[in-house]
C-alpha positions in Angstrom: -26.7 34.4 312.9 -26.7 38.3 312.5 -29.8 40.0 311.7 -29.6 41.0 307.9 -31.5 44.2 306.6 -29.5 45.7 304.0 -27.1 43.6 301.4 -25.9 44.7 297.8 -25.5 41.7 295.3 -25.2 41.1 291.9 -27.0 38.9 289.5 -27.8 38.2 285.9 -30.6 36.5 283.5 -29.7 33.8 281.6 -28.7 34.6 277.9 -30.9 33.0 275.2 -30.1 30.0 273.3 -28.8 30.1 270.0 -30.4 29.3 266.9 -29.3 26.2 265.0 -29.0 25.6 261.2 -30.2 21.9 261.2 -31.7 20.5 257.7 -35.4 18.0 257.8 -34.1 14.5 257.0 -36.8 12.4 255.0 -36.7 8.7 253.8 -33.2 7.5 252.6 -31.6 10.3 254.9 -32.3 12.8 251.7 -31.9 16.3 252.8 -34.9 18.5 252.9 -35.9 22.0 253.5 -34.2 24.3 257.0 -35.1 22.7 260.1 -33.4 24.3 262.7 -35.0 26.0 265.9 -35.0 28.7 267.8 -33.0 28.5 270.9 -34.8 28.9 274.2 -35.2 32.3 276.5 -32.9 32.8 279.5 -34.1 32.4 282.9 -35.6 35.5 284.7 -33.9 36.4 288.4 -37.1 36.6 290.4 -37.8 37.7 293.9 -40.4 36.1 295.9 -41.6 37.2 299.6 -41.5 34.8 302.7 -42.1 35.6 306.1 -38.3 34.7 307.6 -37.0 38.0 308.6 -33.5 36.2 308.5 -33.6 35.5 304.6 -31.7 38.3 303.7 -28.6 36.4 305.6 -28.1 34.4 303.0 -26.4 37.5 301.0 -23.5 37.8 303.9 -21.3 35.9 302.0 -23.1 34.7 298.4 -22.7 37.9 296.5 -23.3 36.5 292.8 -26.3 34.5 290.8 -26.7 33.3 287.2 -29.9 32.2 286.1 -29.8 29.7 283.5 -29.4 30.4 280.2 -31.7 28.9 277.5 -30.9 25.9 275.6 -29.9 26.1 271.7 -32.1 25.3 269.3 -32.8 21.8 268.2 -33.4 19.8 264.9 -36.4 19.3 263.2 -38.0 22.7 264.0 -37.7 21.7 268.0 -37.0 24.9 270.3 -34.5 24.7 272.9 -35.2 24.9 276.8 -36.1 27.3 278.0 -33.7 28.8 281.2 -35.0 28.0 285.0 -35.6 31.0 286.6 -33.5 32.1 289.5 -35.3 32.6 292.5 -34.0 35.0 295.5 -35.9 34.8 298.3 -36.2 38.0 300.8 -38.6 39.0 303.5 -41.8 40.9 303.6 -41.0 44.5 303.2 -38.3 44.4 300.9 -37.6 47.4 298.6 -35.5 45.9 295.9 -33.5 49.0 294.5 -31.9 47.1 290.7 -29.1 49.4 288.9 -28.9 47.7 285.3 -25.6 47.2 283.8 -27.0 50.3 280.9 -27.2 52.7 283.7 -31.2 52.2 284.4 -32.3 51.9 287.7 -36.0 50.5 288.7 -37.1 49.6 292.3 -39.6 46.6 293.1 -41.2 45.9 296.1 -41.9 42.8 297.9 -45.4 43.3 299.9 -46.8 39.6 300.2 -45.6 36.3 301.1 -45.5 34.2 297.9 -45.3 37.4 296.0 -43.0 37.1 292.9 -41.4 39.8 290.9 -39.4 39.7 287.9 -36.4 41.7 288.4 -34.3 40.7 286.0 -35.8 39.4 282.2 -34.1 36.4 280.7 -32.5 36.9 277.0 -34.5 35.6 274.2 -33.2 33.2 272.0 -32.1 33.2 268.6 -33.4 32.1 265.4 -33.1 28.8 263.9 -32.0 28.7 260.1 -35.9 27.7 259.2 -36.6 31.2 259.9 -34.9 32.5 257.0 -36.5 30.3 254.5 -38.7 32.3 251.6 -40.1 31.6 248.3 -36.3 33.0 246.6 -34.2 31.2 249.7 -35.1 28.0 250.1 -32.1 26.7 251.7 -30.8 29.4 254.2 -27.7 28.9 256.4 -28.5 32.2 258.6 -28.9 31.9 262.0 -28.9 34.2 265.1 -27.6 33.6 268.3 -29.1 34.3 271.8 -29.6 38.1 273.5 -27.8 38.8 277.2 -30.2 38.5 279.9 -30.6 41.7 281.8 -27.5 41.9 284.9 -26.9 44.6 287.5 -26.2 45.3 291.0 -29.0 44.7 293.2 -29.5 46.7 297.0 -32.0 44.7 299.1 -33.0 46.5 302.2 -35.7 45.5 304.8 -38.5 47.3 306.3 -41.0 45.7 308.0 -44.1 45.9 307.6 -46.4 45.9 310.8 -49.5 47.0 312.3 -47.9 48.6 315.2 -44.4 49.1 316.4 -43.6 49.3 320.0 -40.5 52.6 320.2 -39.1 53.4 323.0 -35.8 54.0 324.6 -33.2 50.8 325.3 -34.6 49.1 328.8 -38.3 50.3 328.5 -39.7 47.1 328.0 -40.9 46.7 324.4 -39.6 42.7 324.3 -41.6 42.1 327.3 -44.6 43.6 326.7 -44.5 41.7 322.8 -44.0 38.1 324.7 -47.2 38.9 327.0 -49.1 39.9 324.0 -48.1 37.2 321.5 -46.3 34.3 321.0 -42.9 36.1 320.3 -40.1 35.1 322.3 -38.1 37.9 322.1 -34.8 38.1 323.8 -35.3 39.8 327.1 -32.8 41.2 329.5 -31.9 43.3 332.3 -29.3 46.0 330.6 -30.4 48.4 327.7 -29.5 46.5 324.3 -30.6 43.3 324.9 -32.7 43.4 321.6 -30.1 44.4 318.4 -32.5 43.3 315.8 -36.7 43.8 315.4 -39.2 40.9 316.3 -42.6 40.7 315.3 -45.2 39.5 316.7 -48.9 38.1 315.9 -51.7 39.6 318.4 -55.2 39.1 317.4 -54.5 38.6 313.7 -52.4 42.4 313.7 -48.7 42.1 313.4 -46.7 44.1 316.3 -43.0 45.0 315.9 -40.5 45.5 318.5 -38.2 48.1 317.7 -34.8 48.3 318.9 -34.4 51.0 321.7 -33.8 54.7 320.5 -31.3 56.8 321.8 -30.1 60.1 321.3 -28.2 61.0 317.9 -30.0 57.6 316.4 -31.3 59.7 313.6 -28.0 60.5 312.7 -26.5 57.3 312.7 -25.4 57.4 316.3 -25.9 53.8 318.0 -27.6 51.3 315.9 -29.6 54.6 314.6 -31.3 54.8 311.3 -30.8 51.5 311.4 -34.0 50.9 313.2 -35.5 53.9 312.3 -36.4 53.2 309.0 -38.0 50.2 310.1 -40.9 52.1 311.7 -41.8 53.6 308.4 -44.1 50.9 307.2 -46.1 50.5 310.8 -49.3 51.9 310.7 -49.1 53.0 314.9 -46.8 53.8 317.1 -46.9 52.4 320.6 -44.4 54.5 322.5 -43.2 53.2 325.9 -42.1 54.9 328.6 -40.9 53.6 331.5 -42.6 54.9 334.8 -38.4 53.9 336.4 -38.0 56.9 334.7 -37.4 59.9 337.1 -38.5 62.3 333.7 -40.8 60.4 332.2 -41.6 63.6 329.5 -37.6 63.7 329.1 -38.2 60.0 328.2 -40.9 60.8 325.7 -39.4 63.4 324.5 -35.8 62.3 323.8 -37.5 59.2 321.2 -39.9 61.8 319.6 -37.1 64.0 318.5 -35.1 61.0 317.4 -38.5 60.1 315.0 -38.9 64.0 314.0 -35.3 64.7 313.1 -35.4 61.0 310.7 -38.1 62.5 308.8 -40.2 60.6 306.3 -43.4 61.6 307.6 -42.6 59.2 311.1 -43.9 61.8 313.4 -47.0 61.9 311.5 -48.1 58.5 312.1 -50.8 57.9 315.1 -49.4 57.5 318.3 -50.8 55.8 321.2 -48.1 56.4 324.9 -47.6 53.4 327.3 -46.4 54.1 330.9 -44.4 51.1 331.3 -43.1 48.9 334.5 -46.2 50.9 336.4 -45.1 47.9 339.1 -42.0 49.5 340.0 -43.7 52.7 341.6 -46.1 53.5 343.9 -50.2 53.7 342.9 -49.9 57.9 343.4 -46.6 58.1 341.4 -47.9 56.1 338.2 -51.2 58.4 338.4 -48.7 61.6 338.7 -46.6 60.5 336.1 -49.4 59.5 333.2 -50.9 63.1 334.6 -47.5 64.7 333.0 -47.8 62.8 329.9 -51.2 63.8 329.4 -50.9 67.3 330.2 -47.6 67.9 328.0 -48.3 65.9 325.1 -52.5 66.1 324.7 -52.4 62.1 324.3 -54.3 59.5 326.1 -52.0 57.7 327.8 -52.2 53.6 328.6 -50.3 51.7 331.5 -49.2 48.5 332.0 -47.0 45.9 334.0 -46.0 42.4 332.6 -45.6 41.7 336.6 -49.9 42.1 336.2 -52.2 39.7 334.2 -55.1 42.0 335.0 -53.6 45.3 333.7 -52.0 43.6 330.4 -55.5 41.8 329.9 -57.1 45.5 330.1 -54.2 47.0 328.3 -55.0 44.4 325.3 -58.2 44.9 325.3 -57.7 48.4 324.7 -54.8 48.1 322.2 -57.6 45.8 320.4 -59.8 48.8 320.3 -57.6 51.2 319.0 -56.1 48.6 316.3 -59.3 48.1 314.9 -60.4 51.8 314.5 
């Protein structure tokens, strides 16, 4: 199934129940004063937050929801049902952006799992003729019917929210280094591209995202480009990889970094901690000259690692540990 961030639907809340003129019935079926009810509120449309970054699919192809409306009123003063709620579930990180059929546009956001909001309020029902009863109407045949439920078009997009999000360029490893750290199983492959949508991963109680690979022009559009960007907004770090196969490895850096600055929305601001990647694939001198380059150009600290190594990704976690928990 394809990887779902972004989906426009449209819903509505369920329109109240009408009022009903009923009349009490006493011993011997004689008539007696008003005794029709109210008719029950329509459903809300709710969202609530899961953890299944693939809930959003659901929208492919189901574009339109009704909540229920409330029931009419009843006889003998009884109030109709009230309308289920409609209940949309969408991932963690969802901004909900809701554009009401009167022009008003309000924006929820889902933050929690289990978290519910009310984006769209039920109709409230009408009123039963016992409601119009007074000391000079004492047998009223008035009664209301039910409101509309609120309705609009409803833009769902995605961004995760994560600890730490592994950017890099296509090919630097990012999948591989989440699967050594966690229990992700991340698609992993020899050619840039393997990964097309973001994985998260659970290390130590913080929640790492893998990023799809950056290139050049992403923060235009180019590629899969903002895309992915906007997913690194709600990380708190940035774990940029470089891969030491890289013959430039600052060409490397630098190439994602401008990517981040030109997408704006403060991602360059966010901490940043640089990974020389693949260190197995050169010699002992090289990897020292190359993290030497980082260092020197950028003013960072600089971390290696190797999947290939269970010593240098059990000191690289340990360190990543550290710095997560500053």
């Amino acid at each position: 199934m394809a990887f779902v961030d972004e989906v426009t639907i449209r819903a509505a809340a369920g329109k109240g129940g009408d009022g009903v003129v009923r009349w009490l019935r006493y011993k011997g079926n004689a008539r007696g004063g008003p005794g029709g009810g109210d008719g029950g509120r329509g459903g809300d449309v709710v969202l609530e937050g899961m953890r299944d970054l693939a809930a959003l699919s659901r929208f492919r192809f189901e574009k339109e929801f009704d909540a229920e409306p409330g029931g009419a009123g009843e006889s003998e003063l009884c109030h109709g049902k009230n309308g289920v709620a409609l209940v949309l579930r969408a991932p963690v990180g969802t901004v909900a952006h809701v554009v009401l059929t009167n022009g008003r546009e309000v924006e929820h956001e889902i933050i929690e799992e289990e978290q519910r909001v009310t984006i769209l309020k039920g109709g409230t029902g009408g009123m039963g003729n016992a409601r119009f009863k007074s000391s000079t109407h004492q047998n009223p045949f008035e009664q209301t019917n039910g409101k509309p439920g609120e309705a609009g078009t409803i833009h769902l997009t995605l961004k995760l929210i994560a600890d730490a999000g592994l950017v890099g360029l296509p090919s630097a490893g990012k999948s591989s280094l989440l699967n050594a750290l966690t229990r992700a199983k991340a698609k992993v492959g020899a050619y840039p591209f393997t990964t097309l949508e973001p994985n998260l991963g659970d290390f130590y109680g913080h929640i790492l995202a893998d990023i799809p690979g950056l290139i050049e022009g992403a923060s235009g559009g180019k590629g899969l480009g903002t895309r992915f960007l906007k997913h690194i907004e709600r990380t708190g770090i940035l774990l940029h990889l470089v891969s030491a196969e890289q013959d430039d490895v600052l060409a490397a850096y630098r190439e994602v970094r401008k990517e981040i600055e030109a997408f704006g929305h403060d991602l360059s601001e966010k901490p940043e901690i640089i990974i020389l990647s693949k260190v197995d694939l050169v010699s002992p001198e090289e990897q020292e000259r190359r993290i030497a380059i980082l260092m020197r150009e950028t003013g960072r600290e600089v971390l290696s690692v190797s999947i290939e190594n269970p010593e240098l990704v059990k000191k690289f976690s340990d360190e990543l540990t550290k710095q997560l928990v500053v």
